[in-house]
The first five atom37 places (N, CA, C, CB, O) and aatype in JSON, in Angstrom:
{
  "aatype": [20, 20, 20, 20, 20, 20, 20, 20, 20, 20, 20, 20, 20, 20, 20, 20, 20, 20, 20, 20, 20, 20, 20, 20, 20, 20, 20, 20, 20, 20, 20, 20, 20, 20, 20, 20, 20, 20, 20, 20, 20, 20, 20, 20, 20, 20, 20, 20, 20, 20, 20, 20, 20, 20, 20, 20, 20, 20, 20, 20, 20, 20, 20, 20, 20, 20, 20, 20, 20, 20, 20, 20, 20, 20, 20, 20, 20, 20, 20, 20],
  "atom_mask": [
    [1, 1, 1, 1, 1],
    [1, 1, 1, 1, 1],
    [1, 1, 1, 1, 1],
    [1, 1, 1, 1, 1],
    [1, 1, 1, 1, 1],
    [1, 1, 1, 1, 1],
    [1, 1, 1, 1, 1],
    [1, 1, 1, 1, 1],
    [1, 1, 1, 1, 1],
    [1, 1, 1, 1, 1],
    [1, 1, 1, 1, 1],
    [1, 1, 1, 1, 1],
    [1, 1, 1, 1, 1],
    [1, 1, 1, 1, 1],
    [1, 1, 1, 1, 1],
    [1, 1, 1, 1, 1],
    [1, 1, 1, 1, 1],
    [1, 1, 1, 1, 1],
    [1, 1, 1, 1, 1],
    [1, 1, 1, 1, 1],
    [1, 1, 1, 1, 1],
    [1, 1, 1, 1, 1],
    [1, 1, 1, 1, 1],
    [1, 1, 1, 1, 1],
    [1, 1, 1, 1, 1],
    [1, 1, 1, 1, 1],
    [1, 1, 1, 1, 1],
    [1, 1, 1, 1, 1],
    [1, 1, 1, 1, 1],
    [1, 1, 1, 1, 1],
    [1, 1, 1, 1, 1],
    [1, 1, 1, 1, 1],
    [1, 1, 1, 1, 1],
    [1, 1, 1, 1, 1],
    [1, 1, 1, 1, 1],
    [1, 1, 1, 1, 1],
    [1, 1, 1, 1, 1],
    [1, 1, 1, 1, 1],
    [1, 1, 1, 1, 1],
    [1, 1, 1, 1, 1],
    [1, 1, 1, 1, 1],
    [1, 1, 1, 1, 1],
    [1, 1, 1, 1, 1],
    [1, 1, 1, 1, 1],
    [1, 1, 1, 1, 1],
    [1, 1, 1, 1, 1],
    [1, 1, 1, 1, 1],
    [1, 1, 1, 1, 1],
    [1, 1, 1, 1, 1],
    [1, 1, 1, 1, 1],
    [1, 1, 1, 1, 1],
    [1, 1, 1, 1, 1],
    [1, 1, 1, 1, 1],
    [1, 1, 1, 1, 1],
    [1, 1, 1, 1, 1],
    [1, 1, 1, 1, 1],
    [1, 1, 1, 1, 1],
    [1, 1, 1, 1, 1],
    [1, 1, 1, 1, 1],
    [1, 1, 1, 1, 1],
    [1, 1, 1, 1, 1],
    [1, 1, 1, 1, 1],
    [1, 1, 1, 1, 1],
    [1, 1, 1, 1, 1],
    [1, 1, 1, 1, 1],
    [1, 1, 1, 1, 1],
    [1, 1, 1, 1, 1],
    [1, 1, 1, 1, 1],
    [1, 1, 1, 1, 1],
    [1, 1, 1, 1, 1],
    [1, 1, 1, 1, 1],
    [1, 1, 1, 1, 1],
    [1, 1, 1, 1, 1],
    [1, 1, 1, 1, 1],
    [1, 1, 1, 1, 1],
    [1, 1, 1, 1, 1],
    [1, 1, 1, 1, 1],
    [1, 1, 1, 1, 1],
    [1, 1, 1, 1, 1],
    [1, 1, 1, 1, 1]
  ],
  "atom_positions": [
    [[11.13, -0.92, 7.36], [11.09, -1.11, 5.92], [10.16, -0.07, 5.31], [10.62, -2.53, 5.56], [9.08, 0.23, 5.82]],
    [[10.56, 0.38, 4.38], [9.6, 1.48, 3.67], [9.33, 0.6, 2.48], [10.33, 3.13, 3.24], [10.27, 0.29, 1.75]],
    [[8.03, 0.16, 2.23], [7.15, -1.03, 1.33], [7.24, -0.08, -0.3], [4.96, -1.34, 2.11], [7.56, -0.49, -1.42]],
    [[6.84, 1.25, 0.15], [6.64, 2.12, -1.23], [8.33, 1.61, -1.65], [6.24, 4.3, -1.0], [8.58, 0.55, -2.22]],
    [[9.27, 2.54, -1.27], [10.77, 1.89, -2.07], [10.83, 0.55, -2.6], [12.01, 1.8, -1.08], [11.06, 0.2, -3.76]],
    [[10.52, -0.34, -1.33], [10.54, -1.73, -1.67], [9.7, -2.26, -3.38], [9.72, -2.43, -0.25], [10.3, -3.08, -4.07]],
    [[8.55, -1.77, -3.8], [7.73, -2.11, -4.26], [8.3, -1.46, -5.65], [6.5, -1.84, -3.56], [8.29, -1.93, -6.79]],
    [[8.76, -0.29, -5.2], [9.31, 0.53, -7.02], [10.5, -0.01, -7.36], [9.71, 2.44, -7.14], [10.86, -0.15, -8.53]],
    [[11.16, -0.34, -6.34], [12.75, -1.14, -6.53], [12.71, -2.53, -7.15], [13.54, -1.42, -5.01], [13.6, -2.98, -7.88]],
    [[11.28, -3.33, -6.69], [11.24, -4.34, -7.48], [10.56, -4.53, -8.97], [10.8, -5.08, -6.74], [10.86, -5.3, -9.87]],
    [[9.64, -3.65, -8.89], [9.44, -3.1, -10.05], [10.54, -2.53, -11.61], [8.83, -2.17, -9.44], [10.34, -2.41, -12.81]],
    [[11.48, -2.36, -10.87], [12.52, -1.74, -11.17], [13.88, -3.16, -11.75], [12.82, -0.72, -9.68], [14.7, -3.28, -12.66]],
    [[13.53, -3.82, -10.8], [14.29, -4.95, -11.07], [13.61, -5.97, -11.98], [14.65, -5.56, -9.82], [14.22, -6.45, -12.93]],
    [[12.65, -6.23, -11.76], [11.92, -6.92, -12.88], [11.93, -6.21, -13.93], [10.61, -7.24, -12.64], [11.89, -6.96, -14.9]],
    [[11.98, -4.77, -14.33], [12.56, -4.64, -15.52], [13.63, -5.3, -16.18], [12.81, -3.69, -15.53], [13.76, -6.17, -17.04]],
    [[14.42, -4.5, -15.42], [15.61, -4.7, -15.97], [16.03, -5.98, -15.97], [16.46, -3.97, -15.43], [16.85, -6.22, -16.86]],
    [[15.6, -7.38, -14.91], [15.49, -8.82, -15.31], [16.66, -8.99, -14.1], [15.85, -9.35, -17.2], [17.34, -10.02, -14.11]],
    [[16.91, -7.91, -12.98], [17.48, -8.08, -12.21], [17.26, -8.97, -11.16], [17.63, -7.24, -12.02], [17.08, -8.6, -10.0]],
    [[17.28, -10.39, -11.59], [16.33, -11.28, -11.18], [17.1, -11.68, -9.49], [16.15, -12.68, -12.48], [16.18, -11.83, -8.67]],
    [[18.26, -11.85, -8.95], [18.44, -11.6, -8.3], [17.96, -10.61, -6.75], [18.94, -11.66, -8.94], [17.5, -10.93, -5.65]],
    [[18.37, -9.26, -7.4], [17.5, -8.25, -6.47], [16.37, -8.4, -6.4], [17.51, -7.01, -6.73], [15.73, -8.13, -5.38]],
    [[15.59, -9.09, -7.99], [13.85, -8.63, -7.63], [13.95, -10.48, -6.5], [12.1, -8.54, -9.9], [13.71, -10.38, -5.29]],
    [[14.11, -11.12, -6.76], [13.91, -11.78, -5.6], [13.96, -11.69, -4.47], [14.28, -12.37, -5.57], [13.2, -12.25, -3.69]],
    [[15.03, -10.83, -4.13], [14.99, -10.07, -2.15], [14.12, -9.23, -2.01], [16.36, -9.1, -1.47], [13.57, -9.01, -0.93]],
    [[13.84, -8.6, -3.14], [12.34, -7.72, -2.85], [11.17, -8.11, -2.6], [11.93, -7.03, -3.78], [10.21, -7.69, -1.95]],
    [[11.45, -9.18, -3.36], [9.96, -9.81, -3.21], [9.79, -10.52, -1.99], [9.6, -10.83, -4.33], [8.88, -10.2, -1.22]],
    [[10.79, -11.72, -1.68], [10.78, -12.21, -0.25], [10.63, -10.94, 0.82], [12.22, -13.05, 0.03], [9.82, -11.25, 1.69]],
    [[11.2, -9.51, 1.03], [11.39, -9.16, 1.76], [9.94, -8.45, 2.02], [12.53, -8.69, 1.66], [9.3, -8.38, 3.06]],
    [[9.65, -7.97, 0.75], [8.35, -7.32, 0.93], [6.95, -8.25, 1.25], [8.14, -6.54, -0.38], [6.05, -7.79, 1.95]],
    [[6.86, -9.64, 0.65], [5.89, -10.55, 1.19], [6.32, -10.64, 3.01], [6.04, -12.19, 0.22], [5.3, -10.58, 3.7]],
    [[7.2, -10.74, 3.57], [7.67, -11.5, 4.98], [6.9, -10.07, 5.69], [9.83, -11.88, 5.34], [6.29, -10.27, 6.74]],
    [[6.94, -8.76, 5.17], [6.8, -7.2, 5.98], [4.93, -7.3, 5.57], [8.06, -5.36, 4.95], [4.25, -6.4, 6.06]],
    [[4.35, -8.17, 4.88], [3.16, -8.1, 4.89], [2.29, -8.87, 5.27], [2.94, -7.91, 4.13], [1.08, -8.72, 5.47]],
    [[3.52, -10.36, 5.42], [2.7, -11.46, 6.56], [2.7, -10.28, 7.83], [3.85, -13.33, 7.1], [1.73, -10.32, 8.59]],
    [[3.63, -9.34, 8.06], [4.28, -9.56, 9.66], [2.75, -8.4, 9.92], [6.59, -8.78, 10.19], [2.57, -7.77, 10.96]],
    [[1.91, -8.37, 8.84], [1.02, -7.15, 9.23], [1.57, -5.47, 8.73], [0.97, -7.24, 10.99], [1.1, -4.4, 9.12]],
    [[2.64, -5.68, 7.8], [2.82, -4.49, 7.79], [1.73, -3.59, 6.59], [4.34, -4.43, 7.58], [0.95, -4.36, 6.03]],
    [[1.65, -2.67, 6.31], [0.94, -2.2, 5.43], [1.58, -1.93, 4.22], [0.38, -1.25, 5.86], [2.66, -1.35, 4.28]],
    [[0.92, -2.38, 2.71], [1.23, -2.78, 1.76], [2.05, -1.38, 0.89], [-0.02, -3.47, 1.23], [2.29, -0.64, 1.85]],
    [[2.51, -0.76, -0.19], [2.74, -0.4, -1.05], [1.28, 0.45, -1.86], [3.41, -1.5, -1.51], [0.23, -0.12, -1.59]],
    [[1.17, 1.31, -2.49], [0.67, 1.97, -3.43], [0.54, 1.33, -4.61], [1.27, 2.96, -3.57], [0.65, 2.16, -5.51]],
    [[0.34, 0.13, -5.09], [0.58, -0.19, -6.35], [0.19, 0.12, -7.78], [0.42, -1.04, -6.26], [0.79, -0.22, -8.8]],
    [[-0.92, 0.83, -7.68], [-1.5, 1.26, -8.91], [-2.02, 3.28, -8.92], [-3.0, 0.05, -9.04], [-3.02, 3.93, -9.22]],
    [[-0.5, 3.61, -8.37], [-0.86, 5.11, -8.22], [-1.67, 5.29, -7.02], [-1.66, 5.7, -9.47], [-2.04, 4.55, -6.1]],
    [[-1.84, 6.82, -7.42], [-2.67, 7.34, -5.7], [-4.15, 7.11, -5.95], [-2.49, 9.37, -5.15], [-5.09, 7.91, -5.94]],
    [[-4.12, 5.93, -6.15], [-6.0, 5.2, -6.42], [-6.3, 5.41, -5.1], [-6.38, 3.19, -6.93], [-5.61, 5.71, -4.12]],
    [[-7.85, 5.12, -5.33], [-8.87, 4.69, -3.5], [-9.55, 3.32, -3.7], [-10.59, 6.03, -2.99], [-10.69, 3.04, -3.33]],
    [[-8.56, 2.39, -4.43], [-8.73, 1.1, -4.75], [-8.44, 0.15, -3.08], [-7.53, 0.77, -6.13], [-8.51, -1.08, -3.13]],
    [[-8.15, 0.83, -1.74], [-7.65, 0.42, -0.86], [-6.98, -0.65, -0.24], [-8.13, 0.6, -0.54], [-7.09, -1.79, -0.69]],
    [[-6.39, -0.42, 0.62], [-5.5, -1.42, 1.41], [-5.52, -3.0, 0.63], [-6.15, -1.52, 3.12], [-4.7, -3.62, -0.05]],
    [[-6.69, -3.24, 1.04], [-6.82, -5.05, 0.95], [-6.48, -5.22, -0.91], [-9.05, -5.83, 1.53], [-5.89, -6.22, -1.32]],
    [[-6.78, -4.5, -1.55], [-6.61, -4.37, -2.83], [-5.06, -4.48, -3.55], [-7.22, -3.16, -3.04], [-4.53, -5.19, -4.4]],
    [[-4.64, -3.26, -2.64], [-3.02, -2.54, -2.89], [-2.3, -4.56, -2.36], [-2.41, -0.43, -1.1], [-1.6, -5.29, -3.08]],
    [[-2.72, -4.81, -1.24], [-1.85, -5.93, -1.04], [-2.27, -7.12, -1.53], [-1.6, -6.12, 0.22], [-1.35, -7.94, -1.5]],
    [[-3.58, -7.68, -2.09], [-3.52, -8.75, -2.95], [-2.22, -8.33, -4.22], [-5.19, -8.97, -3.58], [-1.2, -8.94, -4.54]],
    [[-2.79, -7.05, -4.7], [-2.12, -6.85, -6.2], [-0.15, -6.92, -5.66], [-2.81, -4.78, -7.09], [0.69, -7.28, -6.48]],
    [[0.26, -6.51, -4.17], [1.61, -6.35, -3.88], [2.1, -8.05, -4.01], [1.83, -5.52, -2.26], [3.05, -8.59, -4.59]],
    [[0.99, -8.58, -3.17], [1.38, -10.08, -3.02], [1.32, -10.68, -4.7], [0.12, -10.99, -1.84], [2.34, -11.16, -5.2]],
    [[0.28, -10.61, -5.33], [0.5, -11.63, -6.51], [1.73, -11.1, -7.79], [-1.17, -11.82, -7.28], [2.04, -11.7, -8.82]],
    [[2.28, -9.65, -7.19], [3.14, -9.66, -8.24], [4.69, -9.81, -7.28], [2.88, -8.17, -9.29], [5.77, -9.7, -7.86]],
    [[4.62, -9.96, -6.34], [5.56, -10.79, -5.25], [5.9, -12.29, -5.56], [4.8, -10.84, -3.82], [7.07, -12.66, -5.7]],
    [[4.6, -13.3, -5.69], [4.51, -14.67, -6.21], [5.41, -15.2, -7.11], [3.4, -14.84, -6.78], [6.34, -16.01, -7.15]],
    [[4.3, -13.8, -8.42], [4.69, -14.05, -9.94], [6.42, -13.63, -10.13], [3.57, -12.94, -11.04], [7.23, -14.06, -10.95]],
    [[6.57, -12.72, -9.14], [8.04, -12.8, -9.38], [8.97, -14.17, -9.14], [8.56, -11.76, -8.52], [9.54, -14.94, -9.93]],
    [[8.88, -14.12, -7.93], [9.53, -15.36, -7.09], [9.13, -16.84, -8.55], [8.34, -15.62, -4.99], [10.17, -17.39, -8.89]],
    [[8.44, -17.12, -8.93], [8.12, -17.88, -10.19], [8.72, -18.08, -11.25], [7.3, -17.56, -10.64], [9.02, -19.12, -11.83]],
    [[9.04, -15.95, -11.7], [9.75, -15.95, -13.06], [10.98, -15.51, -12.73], [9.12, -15.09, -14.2], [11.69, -14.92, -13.54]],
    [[11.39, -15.79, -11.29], [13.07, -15.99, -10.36], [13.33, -17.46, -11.01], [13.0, -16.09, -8.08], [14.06, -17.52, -12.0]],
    [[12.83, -18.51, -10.53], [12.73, -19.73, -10.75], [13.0, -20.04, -12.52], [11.31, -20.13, -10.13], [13.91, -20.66, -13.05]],
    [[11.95, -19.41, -13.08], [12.04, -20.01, -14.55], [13.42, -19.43, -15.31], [10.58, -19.5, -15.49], [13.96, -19.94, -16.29]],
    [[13.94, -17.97, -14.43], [15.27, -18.09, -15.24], [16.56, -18.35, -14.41], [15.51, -16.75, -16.03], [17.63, -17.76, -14.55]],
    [[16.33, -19.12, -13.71], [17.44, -19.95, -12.79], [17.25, -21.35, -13.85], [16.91, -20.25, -10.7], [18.19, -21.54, -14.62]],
    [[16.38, -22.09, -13.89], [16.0, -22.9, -14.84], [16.42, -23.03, -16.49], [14.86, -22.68, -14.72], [16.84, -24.07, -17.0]],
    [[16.24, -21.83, -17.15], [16.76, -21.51, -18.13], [18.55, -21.43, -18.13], [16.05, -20.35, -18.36], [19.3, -22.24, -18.69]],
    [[18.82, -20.6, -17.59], [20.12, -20.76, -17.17], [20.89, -21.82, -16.98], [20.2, -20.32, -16.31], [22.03, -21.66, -17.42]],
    [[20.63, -23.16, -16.33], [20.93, -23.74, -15.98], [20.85, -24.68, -17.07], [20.57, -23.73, -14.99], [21.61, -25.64, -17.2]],
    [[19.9, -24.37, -17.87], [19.99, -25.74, -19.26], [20.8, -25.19, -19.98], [18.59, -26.2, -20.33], [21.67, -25.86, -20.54]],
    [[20.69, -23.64, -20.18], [21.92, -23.05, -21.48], [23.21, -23.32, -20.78], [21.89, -21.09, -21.95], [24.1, -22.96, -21.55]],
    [[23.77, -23.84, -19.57], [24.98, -24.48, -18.93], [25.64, -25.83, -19.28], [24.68, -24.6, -17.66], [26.75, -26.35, -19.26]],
    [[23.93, -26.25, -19.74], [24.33, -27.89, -20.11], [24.69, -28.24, -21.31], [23.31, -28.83, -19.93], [24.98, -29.41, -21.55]]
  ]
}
């Protein structure tokens, strides 16, 4: 897995509200950082380091997976 792609792709999807994709990103990229893998760049070529880069990878991993949920939710009432 290359985490940098992973991390701009979801970035990328949470734009665009590609809520779908940003959800496999996010599962995929949290599962490659339990497994020990090393995190993403998240805030440019900082020397904010490692442990930093992957709190900030993980909590916008979370917050996704969250605002996955709230528009599955939404969706699902504008159905009713």
């Amino acid at each position: 897995m290359d985490p940098q792609a992973a991390w701009d792709e979801l970035l990328k999807a949470r734009h665009e509200r590609d809520w779908d994709r940003a959800r496999e990103l996010a599962e995929n990229l949290l599962e490659w950082m339990k497994k020990k893998g090393f995190p993403p760049n998240t805030v440019g070529e900082s020397t904010i380091g490692r442990t930093w880069h992957r709190a900030v990878a993980e909590f916008v991993c979370c917050m996704t997976l969250s605002d996955v949920k709230a528009a599955q939710k939404r969706l699902t009432r504008k159905r009713s």
